[in-house]
PAPAPA-30199 format. One line per 10 residues: number of its first residue (from 1); their letters; for each residue x, y, z of N, C-alpha, C. Coordinates in steps of 0.001 Angstrom, whole numbers, plus 500000, padded with zeros to 6 digits. Layout:
N
NUM> a> X/Y/Z/X/Y/Z/X/Y/Z  ...
! end
This chain:
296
1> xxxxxxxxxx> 770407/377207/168017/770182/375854/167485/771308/375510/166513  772029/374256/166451/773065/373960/165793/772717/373575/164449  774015/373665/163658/773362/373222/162251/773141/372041/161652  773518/371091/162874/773017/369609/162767/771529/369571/162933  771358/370549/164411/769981/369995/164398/768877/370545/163102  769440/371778/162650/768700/372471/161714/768321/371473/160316  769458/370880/160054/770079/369903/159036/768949/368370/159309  768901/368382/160765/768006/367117/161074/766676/367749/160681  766405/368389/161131/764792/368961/161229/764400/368817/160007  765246/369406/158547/764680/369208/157596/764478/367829/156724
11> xxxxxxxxxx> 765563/367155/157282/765331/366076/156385/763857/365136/157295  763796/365303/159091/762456/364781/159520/761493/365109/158403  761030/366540/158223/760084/367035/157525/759740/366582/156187  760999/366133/155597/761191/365355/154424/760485/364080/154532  760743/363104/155420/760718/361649/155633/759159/361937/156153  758784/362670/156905/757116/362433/157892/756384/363507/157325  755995/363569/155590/755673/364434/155123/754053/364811/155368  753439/363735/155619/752084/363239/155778/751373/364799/156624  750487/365341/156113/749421/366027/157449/750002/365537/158479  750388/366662/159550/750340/366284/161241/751891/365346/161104
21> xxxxxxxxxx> 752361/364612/160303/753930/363805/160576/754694/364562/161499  755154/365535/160719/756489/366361/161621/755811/368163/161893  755360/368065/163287/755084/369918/163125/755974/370350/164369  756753/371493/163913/757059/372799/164542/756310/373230/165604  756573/372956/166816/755701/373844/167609/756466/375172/168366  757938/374859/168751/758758/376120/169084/759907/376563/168573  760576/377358/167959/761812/377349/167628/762533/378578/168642  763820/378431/169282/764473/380041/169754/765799/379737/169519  766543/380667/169557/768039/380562/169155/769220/380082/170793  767870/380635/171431/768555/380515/172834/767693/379172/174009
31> xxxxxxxxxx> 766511/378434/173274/766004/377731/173638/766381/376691/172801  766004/376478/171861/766667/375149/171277/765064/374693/170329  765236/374046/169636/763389/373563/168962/762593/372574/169348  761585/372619/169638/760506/371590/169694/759654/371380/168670  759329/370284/168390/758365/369605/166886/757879/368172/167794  756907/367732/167015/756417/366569/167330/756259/365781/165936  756609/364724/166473/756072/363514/165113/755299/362321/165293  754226/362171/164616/753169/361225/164703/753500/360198/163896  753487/359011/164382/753826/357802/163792/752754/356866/163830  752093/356040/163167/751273/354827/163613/752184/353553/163305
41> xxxxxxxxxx> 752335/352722/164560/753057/351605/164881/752095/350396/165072  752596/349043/164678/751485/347982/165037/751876/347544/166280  751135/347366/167069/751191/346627/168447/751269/345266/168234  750973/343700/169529/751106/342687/169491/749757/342058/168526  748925/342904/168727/747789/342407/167856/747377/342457/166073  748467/343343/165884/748571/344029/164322/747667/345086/164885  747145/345564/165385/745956/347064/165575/747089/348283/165378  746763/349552/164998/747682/350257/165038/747342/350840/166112  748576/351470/166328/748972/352858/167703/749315/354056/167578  748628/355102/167251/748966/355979/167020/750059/356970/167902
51> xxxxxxxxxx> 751156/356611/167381/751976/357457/168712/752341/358654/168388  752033/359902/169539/752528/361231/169146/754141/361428/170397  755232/361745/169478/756302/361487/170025/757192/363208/170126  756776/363366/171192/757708/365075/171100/758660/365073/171329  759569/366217/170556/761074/366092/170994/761363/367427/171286  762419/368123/172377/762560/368936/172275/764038/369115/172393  764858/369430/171302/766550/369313/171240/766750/370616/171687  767532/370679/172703/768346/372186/173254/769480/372733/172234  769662/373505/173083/770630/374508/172196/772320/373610/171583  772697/372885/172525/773766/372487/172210/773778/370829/171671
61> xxxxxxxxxx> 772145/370139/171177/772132/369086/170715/772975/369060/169825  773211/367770/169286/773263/366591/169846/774513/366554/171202  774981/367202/171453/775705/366971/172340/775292/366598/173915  774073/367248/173972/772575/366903/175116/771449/366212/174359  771215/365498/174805/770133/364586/174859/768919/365266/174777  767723/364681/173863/766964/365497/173806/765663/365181/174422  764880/366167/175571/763733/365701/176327/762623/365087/174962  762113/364176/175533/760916/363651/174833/759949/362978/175453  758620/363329/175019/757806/362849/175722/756521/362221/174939  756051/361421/175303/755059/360305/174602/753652/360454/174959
71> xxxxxxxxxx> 753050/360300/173807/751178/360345/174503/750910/359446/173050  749304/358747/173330/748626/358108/172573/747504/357672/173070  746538/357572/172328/745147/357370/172605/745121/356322/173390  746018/355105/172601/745524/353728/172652/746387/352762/173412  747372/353974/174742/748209/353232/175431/747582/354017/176808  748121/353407/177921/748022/353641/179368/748901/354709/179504  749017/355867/180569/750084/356213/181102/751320/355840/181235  750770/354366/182144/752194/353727/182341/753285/353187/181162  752094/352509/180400/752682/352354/178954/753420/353385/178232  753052/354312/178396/753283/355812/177549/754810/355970/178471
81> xxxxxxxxxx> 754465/355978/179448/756156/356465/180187/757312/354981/179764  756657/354171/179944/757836/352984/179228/757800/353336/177934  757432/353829/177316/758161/353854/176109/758893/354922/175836  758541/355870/176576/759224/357311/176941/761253/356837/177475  760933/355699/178597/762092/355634/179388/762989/354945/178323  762590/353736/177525/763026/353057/176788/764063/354218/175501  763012/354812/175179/763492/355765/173962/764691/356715/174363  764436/357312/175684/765555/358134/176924/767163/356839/176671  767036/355442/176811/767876/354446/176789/768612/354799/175502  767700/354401/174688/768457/354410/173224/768989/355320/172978
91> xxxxxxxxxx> 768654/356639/173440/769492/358150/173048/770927/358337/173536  770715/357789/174834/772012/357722/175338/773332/357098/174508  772465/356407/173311/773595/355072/172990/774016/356186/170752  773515/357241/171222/773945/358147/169737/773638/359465/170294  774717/359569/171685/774830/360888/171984/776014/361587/171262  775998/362875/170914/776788/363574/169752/776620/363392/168349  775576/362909/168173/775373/362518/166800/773677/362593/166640  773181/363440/165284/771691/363029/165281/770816/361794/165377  770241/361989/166029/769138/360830/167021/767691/360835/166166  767137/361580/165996/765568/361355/166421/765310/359904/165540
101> xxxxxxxxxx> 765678/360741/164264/765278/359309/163039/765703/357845/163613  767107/357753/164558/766561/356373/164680/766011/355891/165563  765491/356669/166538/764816/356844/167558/763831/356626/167056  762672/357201/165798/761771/356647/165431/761768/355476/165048  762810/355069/164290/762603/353613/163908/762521/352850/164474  763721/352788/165921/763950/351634/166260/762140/351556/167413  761649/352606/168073/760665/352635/168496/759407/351679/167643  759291/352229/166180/758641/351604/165188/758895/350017/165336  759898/349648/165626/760161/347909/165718/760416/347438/166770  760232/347677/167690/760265/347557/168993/758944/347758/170148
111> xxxxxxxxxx> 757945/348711/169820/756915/349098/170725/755891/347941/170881  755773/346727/169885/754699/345737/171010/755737/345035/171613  756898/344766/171923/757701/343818/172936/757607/345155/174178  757910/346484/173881/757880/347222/175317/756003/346808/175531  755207/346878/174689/753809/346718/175250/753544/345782/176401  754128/344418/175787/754149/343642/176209/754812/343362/177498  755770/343263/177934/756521/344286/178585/756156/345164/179708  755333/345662/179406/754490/346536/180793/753620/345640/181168  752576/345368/180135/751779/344263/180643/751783/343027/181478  753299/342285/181004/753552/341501/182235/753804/342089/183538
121> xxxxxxxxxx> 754880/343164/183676/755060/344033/184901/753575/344489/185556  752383/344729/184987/751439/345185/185615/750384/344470/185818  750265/343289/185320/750131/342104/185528/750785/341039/187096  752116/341696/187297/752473/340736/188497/752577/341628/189418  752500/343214/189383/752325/344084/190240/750561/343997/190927  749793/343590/190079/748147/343727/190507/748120/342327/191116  748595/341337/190611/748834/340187/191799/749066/340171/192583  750235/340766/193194/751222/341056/194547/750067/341844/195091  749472/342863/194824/748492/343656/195622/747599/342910/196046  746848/342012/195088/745729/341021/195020/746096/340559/196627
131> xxxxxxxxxx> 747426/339357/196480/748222/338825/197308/747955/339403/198845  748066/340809/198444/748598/341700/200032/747212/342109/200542  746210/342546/199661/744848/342858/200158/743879/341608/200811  744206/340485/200399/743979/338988/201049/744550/338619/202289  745636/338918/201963/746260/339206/203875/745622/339889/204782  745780/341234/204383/745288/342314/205025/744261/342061/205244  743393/341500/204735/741659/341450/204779/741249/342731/204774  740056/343416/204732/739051/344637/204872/739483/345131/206512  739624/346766/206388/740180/347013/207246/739214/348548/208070  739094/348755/208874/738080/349941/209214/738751/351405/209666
141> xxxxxxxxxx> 738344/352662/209512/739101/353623/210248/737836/354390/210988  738162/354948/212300/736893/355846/212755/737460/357332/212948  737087/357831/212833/737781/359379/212912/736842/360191/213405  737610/360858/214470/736586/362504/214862/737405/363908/214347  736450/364675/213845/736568/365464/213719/736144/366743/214113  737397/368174/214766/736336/368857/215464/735597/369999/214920  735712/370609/213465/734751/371250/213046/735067/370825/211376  733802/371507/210519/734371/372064/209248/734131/373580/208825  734726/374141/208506/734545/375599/208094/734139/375732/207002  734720/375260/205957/733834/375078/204432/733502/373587/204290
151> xxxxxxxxxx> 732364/373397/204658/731654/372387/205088/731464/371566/203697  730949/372658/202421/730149/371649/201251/731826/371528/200536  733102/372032/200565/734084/372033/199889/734328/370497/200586  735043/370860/202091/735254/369321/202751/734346/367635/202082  733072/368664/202649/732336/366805/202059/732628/366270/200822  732440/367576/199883/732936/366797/198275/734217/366021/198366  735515/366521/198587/736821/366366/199306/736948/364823/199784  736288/364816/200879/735854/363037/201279/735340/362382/200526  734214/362856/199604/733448/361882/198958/734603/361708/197950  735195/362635/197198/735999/362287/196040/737156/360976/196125
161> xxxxxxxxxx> 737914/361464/197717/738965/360410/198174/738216/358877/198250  737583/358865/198648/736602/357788/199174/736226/356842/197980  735806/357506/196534/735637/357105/195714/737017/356432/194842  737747/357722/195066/739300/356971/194514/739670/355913/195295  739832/355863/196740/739996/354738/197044/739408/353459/197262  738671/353612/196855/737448/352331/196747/736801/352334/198146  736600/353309/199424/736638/353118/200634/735076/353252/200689  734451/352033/201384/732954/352736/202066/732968/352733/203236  731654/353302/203509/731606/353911/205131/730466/355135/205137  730712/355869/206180/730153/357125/206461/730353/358466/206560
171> xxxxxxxxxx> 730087/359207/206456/730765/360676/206990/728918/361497/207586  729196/361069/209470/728425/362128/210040/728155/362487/210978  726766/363415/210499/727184/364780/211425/725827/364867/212313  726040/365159/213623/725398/364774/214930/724926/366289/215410  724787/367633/215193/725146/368574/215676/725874/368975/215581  727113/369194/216384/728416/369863/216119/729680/368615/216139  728841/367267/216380/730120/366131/216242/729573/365846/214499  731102/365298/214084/731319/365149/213114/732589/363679/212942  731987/362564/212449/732748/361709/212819/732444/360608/211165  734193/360638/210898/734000/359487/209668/734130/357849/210211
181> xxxxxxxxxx> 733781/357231/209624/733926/355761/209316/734065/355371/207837  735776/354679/208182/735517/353982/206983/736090/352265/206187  735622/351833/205451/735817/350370/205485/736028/350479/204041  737702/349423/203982/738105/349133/202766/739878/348547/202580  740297/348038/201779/741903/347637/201742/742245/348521/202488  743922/348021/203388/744406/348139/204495/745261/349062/203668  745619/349151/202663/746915/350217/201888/745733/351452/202097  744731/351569/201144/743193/352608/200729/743290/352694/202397  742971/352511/203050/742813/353159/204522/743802/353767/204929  745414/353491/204690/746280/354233/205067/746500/355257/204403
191> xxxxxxxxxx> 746112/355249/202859/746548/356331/201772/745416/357652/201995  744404/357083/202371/742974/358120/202789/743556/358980/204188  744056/358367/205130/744537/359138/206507/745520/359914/206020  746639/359778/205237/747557/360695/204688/747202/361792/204374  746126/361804/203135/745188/362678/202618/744820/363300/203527  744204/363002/204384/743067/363370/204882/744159/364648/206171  745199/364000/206394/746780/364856/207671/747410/365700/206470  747405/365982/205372/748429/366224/204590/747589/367012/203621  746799/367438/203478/746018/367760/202394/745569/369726/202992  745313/370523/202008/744768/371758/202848/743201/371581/202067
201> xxxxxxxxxx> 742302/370639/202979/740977/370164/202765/739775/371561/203350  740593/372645/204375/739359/373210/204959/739920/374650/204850  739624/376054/205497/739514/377105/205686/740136/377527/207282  741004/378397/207489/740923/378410/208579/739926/379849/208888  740745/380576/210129/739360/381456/210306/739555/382698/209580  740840/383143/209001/740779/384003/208270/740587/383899/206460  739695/382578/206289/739332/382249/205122/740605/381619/204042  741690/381212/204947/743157/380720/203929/742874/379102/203988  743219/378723/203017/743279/377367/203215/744437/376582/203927  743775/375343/204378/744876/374840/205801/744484/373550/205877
211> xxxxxxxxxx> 745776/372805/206640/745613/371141/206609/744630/370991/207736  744031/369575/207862/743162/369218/209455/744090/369018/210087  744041/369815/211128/744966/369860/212376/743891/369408/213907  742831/369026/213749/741796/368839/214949/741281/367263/214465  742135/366572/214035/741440/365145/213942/742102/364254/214815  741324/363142/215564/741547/362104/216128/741462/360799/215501  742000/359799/215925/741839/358432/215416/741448/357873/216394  740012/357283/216185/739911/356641/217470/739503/355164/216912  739966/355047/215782/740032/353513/215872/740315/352772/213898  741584/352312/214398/741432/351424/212992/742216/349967/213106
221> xxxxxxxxxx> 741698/349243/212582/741280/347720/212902/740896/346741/211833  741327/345721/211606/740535/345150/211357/739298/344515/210984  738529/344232/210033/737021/344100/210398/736860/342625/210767  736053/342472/211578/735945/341152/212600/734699/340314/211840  734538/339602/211816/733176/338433/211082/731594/338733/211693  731814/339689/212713/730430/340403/213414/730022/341342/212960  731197/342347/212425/730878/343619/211379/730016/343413/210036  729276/344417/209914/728559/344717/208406/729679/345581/207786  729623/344783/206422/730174/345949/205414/729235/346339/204885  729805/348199/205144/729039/349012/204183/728977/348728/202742
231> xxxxxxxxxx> 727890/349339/202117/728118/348682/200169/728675/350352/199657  728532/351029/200165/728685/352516/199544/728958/353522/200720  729107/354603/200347/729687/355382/200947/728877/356796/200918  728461/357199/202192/727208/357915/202312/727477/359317/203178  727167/360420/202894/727085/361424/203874/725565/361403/204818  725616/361612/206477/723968/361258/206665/724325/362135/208108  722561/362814/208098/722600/363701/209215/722205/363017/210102  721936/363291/211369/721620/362735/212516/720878/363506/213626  719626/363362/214061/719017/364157/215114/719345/363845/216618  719939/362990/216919/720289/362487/218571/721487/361452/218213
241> xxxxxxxxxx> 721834/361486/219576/722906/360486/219767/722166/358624/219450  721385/358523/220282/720508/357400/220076/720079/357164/218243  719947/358260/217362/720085/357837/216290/720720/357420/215685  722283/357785/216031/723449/357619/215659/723756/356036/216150  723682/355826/216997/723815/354700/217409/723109/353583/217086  721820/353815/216452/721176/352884/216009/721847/352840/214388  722790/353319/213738/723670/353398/212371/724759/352110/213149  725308/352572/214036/726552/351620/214704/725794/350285/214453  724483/350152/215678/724492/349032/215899/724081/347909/214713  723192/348747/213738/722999/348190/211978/723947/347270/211655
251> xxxxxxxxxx> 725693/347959/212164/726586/347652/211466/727140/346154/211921  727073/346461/213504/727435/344906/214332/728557/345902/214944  728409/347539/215043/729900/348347/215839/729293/349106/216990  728710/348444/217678/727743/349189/218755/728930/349210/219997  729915/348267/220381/731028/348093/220816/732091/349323/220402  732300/349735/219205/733098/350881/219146/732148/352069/219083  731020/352129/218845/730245/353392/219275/730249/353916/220958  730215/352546/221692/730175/352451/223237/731424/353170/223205  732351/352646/222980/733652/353469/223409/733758/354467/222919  733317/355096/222102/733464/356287/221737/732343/357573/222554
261> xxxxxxxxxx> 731388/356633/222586/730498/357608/223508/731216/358034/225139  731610/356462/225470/732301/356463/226673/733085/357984/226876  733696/357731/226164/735072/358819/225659/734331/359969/225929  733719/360161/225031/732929/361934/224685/732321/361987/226111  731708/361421/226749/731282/361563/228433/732500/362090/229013  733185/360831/229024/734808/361802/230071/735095/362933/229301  735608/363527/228246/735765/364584/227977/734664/365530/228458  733353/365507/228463/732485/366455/228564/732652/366739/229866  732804/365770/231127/733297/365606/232449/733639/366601/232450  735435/366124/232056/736586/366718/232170/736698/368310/231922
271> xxxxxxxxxx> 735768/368853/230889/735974/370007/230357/734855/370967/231487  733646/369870/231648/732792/370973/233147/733641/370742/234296  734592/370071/234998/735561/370219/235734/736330/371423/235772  736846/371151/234771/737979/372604/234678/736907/374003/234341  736034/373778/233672/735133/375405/233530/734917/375639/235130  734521/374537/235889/734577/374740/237576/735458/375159/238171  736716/374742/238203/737249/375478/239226/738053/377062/238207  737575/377249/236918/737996/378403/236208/737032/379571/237004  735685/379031/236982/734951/379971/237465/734280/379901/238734  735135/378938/239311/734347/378418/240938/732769/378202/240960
281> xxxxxxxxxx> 732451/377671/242195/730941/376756/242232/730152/377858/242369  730362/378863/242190/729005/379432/242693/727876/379763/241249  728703/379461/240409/727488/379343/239042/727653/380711/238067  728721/381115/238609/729009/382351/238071/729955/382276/237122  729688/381826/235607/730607/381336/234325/730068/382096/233149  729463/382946/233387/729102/383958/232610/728431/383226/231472  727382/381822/231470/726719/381047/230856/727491/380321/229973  728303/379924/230085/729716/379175/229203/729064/378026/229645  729222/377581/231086/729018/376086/231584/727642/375783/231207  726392/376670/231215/725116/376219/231031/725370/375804/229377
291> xxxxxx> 725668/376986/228500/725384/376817/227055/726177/375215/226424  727669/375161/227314/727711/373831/227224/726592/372227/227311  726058/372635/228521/725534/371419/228956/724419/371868/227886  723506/372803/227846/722356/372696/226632/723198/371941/225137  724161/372173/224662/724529/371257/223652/725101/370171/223350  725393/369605/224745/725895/368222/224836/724794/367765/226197
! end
């Protein structure tokens, strides 16, 4: 640590004498020091802000810039990183020379115009979305899925995404089909499928965790003026297909249940086809083809 910064540190300690102002949290000869200093600043309202402002000067400060990072009760994240980026600005402009002190100040006279400042930016950013989710209108996804292995980990998993994204719908389970629906903004429907391809949500068979690699899309769309929107977002079992279908038709989606049933017929076809000529007609499949047809 240089003897500027040593030289700075004490006179901080001097100036932010207060409980909690200026504390020490690391010092190394080969790391460089970290301290934090607590300031209360007035915002646009006169309210104060308590800002906790860390610095951590490396070994060869001031000649490097020193990381700093921002937290406070009574700001947003986003807020907190603009004032972070802002303060990163000003350093640049008393590189080689000790910083923090006016780094506090000028922060001190400056932080309700950055407040302000974000607020408009996040303000015309939630418009533009407003804007784009009005376009988009309410949008639906149907998904099959072909097993879960850690079944109560997965459902929480969905329910959690589902909730972050504001998405309702369904998640269920028929026997061994397992099929989501879900209804909500056209971005939230695309950001949930990401998740949902990209995520290690299940178990494989040697108990490691692993992405869904067995999902289909069999339908996302639009919602049409015939559809019910769901109000919430529900996990629900199901004793028959006909039960299931009486959930579709509730909805006004008895049309995409049809096609989906459609579907699962030709596949079931398709798959006693080929067990046929695997094990030829004479019925001799070593109960593969029967145990099939008993579960579908």
């Amino acid at each position: 640590m240089s003897a500027l910064a040593r030289e700075e540190l004490s006179a901080l300690a001097a100036i932010y004498c207060e409980p909690g102002g200026c504390e020490v949290l690391a010092a190394s000869e080969t790391r460089g020091i970290t301290f934090r200093i607590q300031i209360s600043v007035k915002e646009l309202l006169d309210t104060d802000v308590l800002l906790k402002l860390l610095f951590h000067l490396p070994v060869n400060y001031p000649s490097t810039l020193p990381d700093i990072s921002v937290n406070s009760d009574q700001l947003t994240r986003a807020q907190c990183k603009d004032v972070k980026d802002k303060l990163l600005e000003q350093a640049k402009k008393h590189l080689s020379e000790p910083m923090v002190h006016e780094l506090v100040l000028w922060i001190q006279q400056h932080l309700k115009y950055i407040i302000k400042q974000s607020a408009a930016v996040c303000s015309e950013k939630t418009t533009l979305s407003r804007g784009a989710s009005v376009e988009d209108g309410v949008w639906m996804l149907f998904l099959h899925l072909d097993h879960m292995r850690a079944k109560a980990k997965y459902v929480k998993t969905v329910e959690k995404w589902a909730s972050a994204l504001r998405l309702t719908g369904r998640l269920m389970f028929m026997g061994k089909i397992i099929l989501i629906l879900l209804q909500g903004d056209r971005s939230n429907i695309k950001e949930y499928l990401i998740l949902q391809k990209t995520s290690k949500i299940d178990v494989d068979s040697s108990g490691k965790k692993c992405k869904e690699k067995m999902i289909s899309v069999l339908c996302e769309t639009k919602i049409q003026s015939q559809h019910t929107r769901f109000q919430t977002f529900e996990v629900k079992d199901y004793s028959t297909l006909d039960e299931l279908q009486k959930e579709f038709e509730a909805a006004g989606l008895a049309t995409l249940f049809c096609g989906w049933r459609n579907g699962l017929k030709r596949r079931t076809a398709a798959l006693r086809s080929r067990l046929s000529a695997k094990y030829g007609r004479s019925g001799k499949t070593n109960g593969t083809d029967k145990s099939f047809s008993e579960k579908n």
